[in-house]
N, C-alpha and C positions, 0 to 999 in steps of 0.2 A: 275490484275496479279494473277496468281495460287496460291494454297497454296506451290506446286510444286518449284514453284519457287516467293519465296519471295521477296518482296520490301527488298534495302541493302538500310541503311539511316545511315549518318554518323553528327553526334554533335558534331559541334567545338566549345566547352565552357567549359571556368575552374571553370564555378560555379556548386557546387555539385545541390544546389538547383535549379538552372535553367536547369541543365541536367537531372533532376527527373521530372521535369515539362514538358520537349519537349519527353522524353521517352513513357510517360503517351499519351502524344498530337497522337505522332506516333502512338503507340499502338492502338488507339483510331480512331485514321484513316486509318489506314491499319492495323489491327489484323494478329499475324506472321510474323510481319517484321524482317532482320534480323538488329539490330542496335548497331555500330559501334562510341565509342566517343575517340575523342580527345582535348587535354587540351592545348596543342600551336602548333603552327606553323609545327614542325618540326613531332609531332607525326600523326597531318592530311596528311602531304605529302606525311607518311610512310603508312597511313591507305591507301590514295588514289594509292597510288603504288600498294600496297598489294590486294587491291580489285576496278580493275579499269571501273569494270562495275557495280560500285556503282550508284543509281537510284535519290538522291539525298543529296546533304549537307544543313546543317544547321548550318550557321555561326552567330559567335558573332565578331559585329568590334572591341570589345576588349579583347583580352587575350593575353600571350607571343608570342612574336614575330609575334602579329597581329595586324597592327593598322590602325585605320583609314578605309579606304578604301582599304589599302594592300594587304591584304589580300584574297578581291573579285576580285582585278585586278588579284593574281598571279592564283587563281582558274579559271577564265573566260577565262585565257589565255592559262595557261596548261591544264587545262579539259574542255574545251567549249563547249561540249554536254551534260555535268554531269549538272541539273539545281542543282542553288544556291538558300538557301533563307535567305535573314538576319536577325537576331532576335536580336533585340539591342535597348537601354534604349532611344538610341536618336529618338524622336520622330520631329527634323526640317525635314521644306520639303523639301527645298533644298537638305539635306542627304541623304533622300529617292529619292529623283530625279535622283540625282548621281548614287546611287545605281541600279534604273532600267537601268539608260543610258549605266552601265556598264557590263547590262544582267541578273543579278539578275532577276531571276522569280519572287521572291515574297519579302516583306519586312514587319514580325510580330514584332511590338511594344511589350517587355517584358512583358507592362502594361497590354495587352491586358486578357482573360480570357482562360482558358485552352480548353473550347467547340471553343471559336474564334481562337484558334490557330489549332485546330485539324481541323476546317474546311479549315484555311487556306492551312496546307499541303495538306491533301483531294484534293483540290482544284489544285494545283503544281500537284503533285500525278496523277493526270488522267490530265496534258497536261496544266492548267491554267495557266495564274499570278493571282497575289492577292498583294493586296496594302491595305493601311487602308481604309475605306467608306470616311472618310473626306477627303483624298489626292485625285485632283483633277490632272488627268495625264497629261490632254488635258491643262490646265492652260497655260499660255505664259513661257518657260522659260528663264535664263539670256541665253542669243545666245552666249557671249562670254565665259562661264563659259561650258554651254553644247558644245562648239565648244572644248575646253579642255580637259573635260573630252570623248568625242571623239578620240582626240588624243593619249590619256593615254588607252585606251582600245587597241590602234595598241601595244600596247610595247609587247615584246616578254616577259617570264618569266623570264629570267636571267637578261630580263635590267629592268625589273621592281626590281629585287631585288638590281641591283645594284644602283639603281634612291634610293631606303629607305637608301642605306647604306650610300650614299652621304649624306643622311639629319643627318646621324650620325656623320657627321665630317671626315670619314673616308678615309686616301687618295687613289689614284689607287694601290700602293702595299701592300697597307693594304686586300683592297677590292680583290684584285688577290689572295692573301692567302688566303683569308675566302672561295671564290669559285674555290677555286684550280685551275684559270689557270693564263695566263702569264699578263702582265702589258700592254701588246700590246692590247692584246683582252680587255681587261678593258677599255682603252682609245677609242678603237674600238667601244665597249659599249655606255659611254658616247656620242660621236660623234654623236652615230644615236638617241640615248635620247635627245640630243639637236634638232638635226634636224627635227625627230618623232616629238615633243611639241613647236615645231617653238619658242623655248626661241635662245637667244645669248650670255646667259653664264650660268657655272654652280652655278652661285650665284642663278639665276633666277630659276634654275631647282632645288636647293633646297630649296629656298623658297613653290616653286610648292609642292616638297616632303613632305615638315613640313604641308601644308597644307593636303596632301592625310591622313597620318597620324593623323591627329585633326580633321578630316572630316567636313573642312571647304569648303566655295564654291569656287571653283577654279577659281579663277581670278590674274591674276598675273602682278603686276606692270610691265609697260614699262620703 
């Protein structure tokens, strides 16, 4: 890309020092970029608003109001052509597996070094993925956990946020307040969360939740 027109890279992480770290990374792989951080949830969806032909994000699975896998489903679902990359402490392969399965372009372990991190966006940056060297892609994975997280990638953005709020304990007129519509739509919601993740009750669909949020392997008791 030009210097004309710069790479927009947006960091979702509330750690100062791991946001001085992935700035350096960017800068380093695309010299002139323009870059864009946010510290939860709420000021990413504001930045992604605000500059919706942002080139790529750089998420952490944990900060306010992001947890888990959360976070990647709401971005993959409302920005689907914006590539993600996650940059997070958890280094299982299962979580990284999820991760690709859910779109994510790339996935930088925090441990990794700051030249490995610059290659890897580099890499995203002109069209790649990028995984660890040890993460074997092609590996067998659980069928029934990949068939899950499958399903969890159809959710639209508002039932993805309503499937977290569910793991909150929160009931449908709770949930109808926080997103400002009626208790009909909410139930509405739920209905097709169920049907979407082929569970049969919402006990089973927050259990599901609890797990997206712990970025455990999704497998879910019958």
């Amino acid at each position: 890309m030009s210097e004309a027109n710069p790479f927009r890279v947006l960091i979702a992480d509330d750690h100062p020092l791991v946001v001085g770290g992935l700035r350096q990374a960017v800068l380093a792989a695309a010299p002139g970029a323009e870059i864009s951080v946010a510290h939860d949830f709420d000021s990413m969806a504001a930045a992604l608003e605000a500059s919706p032909d942002t080139d790529l994000v750089l998420l952490d699975l944990t900060m306010p109001g992001v947890r888990g896998f959360s976070g990647l489903l709401f971005l993959r679902s409302e920005r689907p052509s914006t590539p993600v990359v996650v940059v997070s402490g958890n280094e299982e392969r299962a979580v990284i597996r999820h991760c690709m399965e859910f779109g994510a372009a790339g996935y930088i372990p925090k441990s990794n070094s700051l030249e490995t991190m610059r290659a890897a966006i580099a890499q995203v940056l002109d069209g790649g993925r990028w995984t660890p060297p040890d993460f074997d892609p092609s590996s067998q994975p659980n069928r029934e956990s990949s068939a899950m997280a499958r399903r969890l990638a159809s959710l639209t953005p508002q039932q993805i946020r309503v499937l977290m709020m569910l793991s909150q304990g929160l009931l449908n007129k709770q949930i109808a307040y926080e997103l400002s519509v009626s208790e009909a739509t909410v139930k509405a919601h739920v209905s097709a969360i169920l049907q979407k993740l082929g569970v049969e009750s919402r006990t089973q669909a927050v259990i599901l939740a609890t797990k997206i949020e712990t970025a455990q392997e999704l497998l879910v008791a019958s």
